[in-house]
FIGU-465036 format. One line per 3 residues: for each residue x, y, z of C-alpha. Coordinates in Angstrom, 3 decimals, padded with zeros to 6 digits. Layout:
// residues N
X,Y,Z ~ ...
//
This chain:
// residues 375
-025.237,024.532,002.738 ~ -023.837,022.365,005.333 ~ -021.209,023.894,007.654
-018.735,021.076,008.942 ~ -016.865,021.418,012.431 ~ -013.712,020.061,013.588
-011.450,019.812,016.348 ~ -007.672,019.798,016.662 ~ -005.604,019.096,019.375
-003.291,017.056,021.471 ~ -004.497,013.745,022.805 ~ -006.406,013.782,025.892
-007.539,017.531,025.768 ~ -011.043,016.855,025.452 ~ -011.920,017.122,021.773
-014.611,014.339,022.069 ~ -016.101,015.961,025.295 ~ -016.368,019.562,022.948
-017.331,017.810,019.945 ~ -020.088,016.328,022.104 ~ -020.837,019.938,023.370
-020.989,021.422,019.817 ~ -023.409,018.927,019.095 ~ -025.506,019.911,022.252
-025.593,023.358,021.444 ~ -026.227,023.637,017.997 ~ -029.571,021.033,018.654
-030.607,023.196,021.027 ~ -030.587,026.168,018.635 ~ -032.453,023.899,016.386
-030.210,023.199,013.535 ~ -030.152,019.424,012.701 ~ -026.570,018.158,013.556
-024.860,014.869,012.513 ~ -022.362,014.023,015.175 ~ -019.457,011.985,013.361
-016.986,010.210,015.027 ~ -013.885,008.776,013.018 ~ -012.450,007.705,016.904
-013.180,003.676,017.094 ~ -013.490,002.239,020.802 ~ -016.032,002.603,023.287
-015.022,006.149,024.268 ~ -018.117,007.968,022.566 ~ -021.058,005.229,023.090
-020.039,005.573,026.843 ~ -020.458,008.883,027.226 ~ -023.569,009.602,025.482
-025.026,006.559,027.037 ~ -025.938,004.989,023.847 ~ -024.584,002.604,021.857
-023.221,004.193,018.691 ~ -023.076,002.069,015.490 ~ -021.976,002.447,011.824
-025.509,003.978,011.344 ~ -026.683,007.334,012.360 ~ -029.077,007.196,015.358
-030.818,009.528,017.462 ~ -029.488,010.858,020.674 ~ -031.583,013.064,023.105
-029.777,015.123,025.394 ~ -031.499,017.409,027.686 ~ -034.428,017.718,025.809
-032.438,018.482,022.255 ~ -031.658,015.827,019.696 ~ -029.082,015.439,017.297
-027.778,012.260,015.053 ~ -024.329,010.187,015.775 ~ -022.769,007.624,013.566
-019.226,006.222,014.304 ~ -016.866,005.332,011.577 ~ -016.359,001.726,011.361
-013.884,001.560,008.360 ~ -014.122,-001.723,007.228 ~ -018.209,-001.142,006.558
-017.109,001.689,004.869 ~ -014.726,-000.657,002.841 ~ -017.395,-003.065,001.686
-020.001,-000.394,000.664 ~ -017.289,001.102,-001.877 ~ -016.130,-001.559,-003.001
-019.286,-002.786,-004.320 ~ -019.696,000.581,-005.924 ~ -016.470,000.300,-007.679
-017.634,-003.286,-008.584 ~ -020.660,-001.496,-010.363 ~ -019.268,001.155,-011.691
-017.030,-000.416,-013.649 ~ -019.019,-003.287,-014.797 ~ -020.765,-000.554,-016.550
-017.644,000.112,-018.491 ~ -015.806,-002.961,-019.065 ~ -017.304,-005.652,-021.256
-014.853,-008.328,-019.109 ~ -014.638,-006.344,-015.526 ~ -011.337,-008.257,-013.549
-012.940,-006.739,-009.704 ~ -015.893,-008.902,-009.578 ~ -013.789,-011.966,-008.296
-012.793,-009.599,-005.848 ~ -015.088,-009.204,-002.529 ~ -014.725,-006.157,-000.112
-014.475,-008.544,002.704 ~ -011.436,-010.119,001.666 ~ -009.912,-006.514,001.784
-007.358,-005.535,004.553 ~ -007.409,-001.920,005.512 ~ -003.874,000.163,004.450
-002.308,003.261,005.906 ~ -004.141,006.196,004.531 ~ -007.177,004.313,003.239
-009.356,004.940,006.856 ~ -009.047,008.804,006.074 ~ -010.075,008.837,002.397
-013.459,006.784,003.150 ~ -013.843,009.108,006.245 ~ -013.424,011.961,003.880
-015.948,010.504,001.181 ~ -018.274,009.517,003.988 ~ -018.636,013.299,005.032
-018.946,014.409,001.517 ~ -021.773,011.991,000.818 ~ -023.597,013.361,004.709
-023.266,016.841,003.227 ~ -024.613,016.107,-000.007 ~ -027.636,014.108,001.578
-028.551,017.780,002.911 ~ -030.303,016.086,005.633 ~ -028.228,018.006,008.093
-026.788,022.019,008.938 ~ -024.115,021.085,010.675 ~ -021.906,017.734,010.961
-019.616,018.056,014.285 ~ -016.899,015.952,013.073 ~ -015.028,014.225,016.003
-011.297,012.869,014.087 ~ -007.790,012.333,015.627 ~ -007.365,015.793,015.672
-003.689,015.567,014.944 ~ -001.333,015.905,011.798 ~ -003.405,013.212,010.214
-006.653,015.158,010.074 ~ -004.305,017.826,008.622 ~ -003.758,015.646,006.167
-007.017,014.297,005.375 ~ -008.434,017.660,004.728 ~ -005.041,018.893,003.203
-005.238,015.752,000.274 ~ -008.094,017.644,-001.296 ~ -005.895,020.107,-002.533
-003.130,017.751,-003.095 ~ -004.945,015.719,-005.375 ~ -006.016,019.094,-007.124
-002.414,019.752,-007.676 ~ -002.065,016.193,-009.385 ~ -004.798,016.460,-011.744
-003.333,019.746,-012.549 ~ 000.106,019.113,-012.747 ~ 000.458,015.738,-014.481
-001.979,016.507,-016.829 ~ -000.217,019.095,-018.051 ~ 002.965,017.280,-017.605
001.119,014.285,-019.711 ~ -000.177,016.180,-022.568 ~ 003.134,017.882,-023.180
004.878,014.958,-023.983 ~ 005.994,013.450,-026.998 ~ 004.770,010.172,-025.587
000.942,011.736,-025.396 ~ 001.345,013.424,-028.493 ~ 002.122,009.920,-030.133
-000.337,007.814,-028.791 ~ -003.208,010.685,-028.997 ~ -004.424,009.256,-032.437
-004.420,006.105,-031.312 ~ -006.757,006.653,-027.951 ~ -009.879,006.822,-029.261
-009.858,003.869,-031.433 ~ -008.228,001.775,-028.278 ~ -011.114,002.930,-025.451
-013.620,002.739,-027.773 ~ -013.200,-001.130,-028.125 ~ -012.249,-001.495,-024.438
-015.159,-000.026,-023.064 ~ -018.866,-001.129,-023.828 ~ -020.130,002.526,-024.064
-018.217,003.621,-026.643 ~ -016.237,006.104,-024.808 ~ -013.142,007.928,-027.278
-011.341,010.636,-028.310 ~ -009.146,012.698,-024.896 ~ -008.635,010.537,-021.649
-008.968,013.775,-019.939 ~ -011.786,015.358,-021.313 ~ -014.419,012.360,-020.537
-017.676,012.997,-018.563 ~ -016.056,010.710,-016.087 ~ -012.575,012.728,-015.290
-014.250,015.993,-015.804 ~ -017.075,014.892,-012.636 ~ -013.706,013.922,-010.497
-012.055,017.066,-011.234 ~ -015.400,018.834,-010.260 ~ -015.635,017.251,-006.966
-011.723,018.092,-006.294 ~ -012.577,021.570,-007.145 ~ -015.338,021.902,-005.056
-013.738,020.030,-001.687 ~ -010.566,022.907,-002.528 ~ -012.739,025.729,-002.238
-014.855,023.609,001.106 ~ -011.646,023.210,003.057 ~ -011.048,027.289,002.343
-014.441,028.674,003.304 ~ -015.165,028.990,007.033 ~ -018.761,028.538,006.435
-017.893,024.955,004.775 ~ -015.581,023.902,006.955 ~ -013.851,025.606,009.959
-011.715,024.206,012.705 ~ -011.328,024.682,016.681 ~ -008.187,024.123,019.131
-008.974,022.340,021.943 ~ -006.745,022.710,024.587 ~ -005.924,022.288,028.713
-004.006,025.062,030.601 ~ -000.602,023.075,030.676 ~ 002.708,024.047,028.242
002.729,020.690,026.095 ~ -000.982,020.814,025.066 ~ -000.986,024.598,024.280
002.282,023.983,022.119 ~ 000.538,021.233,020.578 ~ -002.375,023.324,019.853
-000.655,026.160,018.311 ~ 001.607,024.193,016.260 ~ -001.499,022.749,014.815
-003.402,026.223,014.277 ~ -000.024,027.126,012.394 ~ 000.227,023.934,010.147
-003.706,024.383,009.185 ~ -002.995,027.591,007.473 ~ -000.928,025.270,005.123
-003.514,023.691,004.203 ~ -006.222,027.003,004.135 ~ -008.181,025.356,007.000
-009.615,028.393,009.049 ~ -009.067,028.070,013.147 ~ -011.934,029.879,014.072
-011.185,029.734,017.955 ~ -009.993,028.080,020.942 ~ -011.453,025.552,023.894
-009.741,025.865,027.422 ~ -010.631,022.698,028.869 ~ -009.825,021.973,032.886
-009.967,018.466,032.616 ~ -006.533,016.559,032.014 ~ -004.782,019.578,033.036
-002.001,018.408,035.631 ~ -002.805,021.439,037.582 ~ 000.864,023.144,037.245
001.533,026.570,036.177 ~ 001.921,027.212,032.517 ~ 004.845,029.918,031.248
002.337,030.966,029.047 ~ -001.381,031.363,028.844 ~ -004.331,030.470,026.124
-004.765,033.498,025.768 ~ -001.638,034.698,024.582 ~ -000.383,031.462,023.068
-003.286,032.126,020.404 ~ -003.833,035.388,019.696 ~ -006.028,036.916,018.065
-008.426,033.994,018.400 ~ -011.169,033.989,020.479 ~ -010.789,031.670,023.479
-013.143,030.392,025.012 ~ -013.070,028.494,028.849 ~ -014.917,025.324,029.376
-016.148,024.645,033.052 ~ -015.598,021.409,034.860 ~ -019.336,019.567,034.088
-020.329,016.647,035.771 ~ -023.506,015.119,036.321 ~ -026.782,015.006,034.419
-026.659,018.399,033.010 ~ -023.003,018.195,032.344 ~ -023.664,018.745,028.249
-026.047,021.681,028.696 ~ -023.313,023.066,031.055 ~ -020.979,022.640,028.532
-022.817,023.353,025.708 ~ -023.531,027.055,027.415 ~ -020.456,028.581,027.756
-020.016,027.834,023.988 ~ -019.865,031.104,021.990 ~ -021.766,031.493,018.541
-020.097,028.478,016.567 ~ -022.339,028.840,013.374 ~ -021.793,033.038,012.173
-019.124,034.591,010.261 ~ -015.694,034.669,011.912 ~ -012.625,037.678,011.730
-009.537,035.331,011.892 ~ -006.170,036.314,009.755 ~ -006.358,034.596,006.304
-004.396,031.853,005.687 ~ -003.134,033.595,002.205 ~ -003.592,037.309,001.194
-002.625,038.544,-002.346 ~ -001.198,042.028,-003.247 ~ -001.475,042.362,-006.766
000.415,045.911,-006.985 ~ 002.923,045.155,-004.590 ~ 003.841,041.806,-006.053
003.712,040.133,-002.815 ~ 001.814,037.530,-001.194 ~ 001.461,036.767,002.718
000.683,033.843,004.423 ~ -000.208,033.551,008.085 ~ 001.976,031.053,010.067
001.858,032.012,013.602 ~ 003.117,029.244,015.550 ~ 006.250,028.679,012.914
009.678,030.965,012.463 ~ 012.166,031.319,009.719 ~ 014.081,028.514,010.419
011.033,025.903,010.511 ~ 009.921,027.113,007.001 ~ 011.126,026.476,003.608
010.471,027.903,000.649 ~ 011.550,026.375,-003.215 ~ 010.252,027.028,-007.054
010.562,024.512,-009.297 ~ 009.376,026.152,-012.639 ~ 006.268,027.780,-012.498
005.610,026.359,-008.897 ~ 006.036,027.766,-005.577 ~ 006.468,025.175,-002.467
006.195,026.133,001.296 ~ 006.976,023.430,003.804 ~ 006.393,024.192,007.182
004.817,022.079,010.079 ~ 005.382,018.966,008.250 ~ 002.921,019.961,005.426
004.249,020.757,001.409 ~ 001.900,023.534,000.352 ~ 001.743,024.555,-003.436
000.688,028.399,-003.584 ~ -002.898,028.842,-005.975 ~ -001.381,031.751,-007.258
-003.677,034.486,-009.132 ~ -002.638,034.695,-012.984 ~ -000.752,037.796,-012.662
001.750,036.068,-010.573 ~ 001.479,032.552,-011.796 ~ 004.922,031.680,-013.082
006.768,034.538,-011.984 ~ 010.034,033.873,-010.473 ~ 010.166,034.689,-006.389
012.630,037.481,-005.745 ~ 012.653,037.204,-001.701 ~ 010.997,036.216,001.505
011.052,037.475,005.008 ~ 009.296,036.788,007.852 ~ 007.043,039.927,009.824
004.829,039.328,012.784 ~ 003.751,035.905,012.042 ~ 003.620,036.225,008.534
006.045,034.992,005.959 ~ 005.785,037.239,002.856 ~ 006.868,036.389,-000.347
007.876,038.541,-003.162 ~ 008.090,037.696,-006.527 ~ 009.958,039.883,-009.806
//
């Protein structure tokens, strides 16, 4: 199984230089690592001193080597593309994409993270590597990126059920399989939903849900300097990835791009009870090893609060939101669903089945948990 690690973090904190580090120390531990960087520019070919392309390639750093690849989107554009193209001329006896070429494509808000996303997916499945350091934005857009998994869950959930409830499903039903059957050159009829094809998607979704929830999938790191803004950053970030179920398993003090002035608070207690770890200032050509050294264990079970904790008998459930009060979080249930919103993230609750549906009764918050009752 392939254990992914990410960074989050304000903007010039370091999360390439600790990504880089990650990378450094796992190799030298002898795991093979995948260094993946979804940051265009120069910034990361420059400081490995090798030219990093849309293809992974080896890097040797003080003696240990590792793989890099750099995300060029519009690569990633073409190569999908061209699998759409196929997959649907398998389907369609008069397929309308094949006058369509992936280079006449212009890249859209969102669409960068979802190839990103699918790229990583296909790295794990290759199981060519133990570890991929991922090196993203690091901001509420990675959030995002690992929070859609779950978000599209929710849609294939909800409007299917939605869907199938209808009248309007219940009166075209008999007249589906007839309809596909002539559309498509395989034959395919009978329930839309309960194809091969939508039953594999569904799958996948499933299985990137439970990823982004399992620290030994996928786990996260705040990567921080010394100064008020970036540790407020930081935390609000740890916070908003409990929406989400993404587990923080730590912190990174890093000295550089601190402005040197005293901070009203410290790392230490800004993100408690997470470990927290201080990088040294590394220069030179052992700066990686340096780096990679003070690193603690990055790769064994960790003891962070859950995200989400159920209490069957008491009725209740808690969810950890440390950086967030009251008045930043808001709670609604719209039928059987139950909606937080806090850190500019909508979170639907998985809720086990004896509390799916149940009304919520009340909600307070208690030492950096909001807790949820329900009737």
């Amino acid at each position: 199984m392939t254990l992914i690690i990410t960074f989050l973090g304000k903007g010039g904190t370091g999360r390439t230089t600790a990504a880089i580090a990650v990378a450094q120390k796992l190799a030298d531990e002898g795991k093979r690592v995948l260094l993946f960087s979804q940051e265009a520019g120069p910034a990361l070919s420059m400081l490995l001193g090798l030219a990093i392309g849309s293809e992974a390639s080896t890097v040797t750093l003080s003696g240990s080597s590792f793989q890099a690849v750099q995300l060029q989107t519009t690569v990633l554009l073409d190569q999908n593309w061209e699998k759409l193209k196929n997959f649907e001329a398998q389907y369609l006896r008069d397929p309308f994409f094949k006058a369509v070429y992936g280079q006449e494509l212009s890249v859209i808000p969102g669409m960068d993270d979802f190839l990103a996303l699918n790229a990583i997916r296909e790295y794990t499945e290759s199981n060519q590597y133990d570890v991929i350091v991922h090196d993203g934005p690091g901001d509420q857009s990675s959030l995002r990126m690992w929070g859609a998994i779950g978000g599209i869950d929710w849609y294939f959930r909800r409007f299917k059920k939605v869907f199938q409830d209808s009248q309007f499903y219940r009166s075209i039903s008999p007249f589906i399989a007839p309809i596909t059957g002539a559309i498509l050159s395989n034959g395919m009829s009978g329930d839309i939903w309960n194809q091969p094809e939508t039953q594999s998607v569904e799958s996948m979704v499933a299985k990137g849900k439970a990823m982004v929830s399992d620290p030994m999938q996928l786990r996260a790191y705040v990567v921080t300097t010394p100064d008020d803004v970036a540790i407020a950053q930081g935390k609000y970030l740890w916070s908003a990835a409990q929406q989400i179920g993404l587990t923080v398993a730590g912190a990174f003090v890093n000295a550089v791009g601190s402005s040197g002035q005293a901070a009203s608070t410290t790392p230490d207690v800004a993100f408690s009870p997470l470990s927290i770890t201080t990088l040294p200032t590394a220069l030179g050509e052992h700066r990686w090893q340096t780096l990679a050294q003070a690193l603690p264990t990055l790769t064994e079970p960790v003891s962070v609060p859950s995200a989400m904790s159920v209490d069957i008998n008491a009725s209740t459930v808690k969810l950890f939101l440390p950086g967030f009060d009251k008045t930043q979080v808001k709670l609604t249930q719209y039928g059987p669903e139950v909606t937080v919103q806090a850190g500019d993230q909508r979170h639907n609750l998985s809720l086990p089945p004896a509390l799916n549906g149940r009304a919520v009764t009340g909600a307070k918050f208690q030492d950096g948990y909001l807790i949820v009752s329900f009737g």
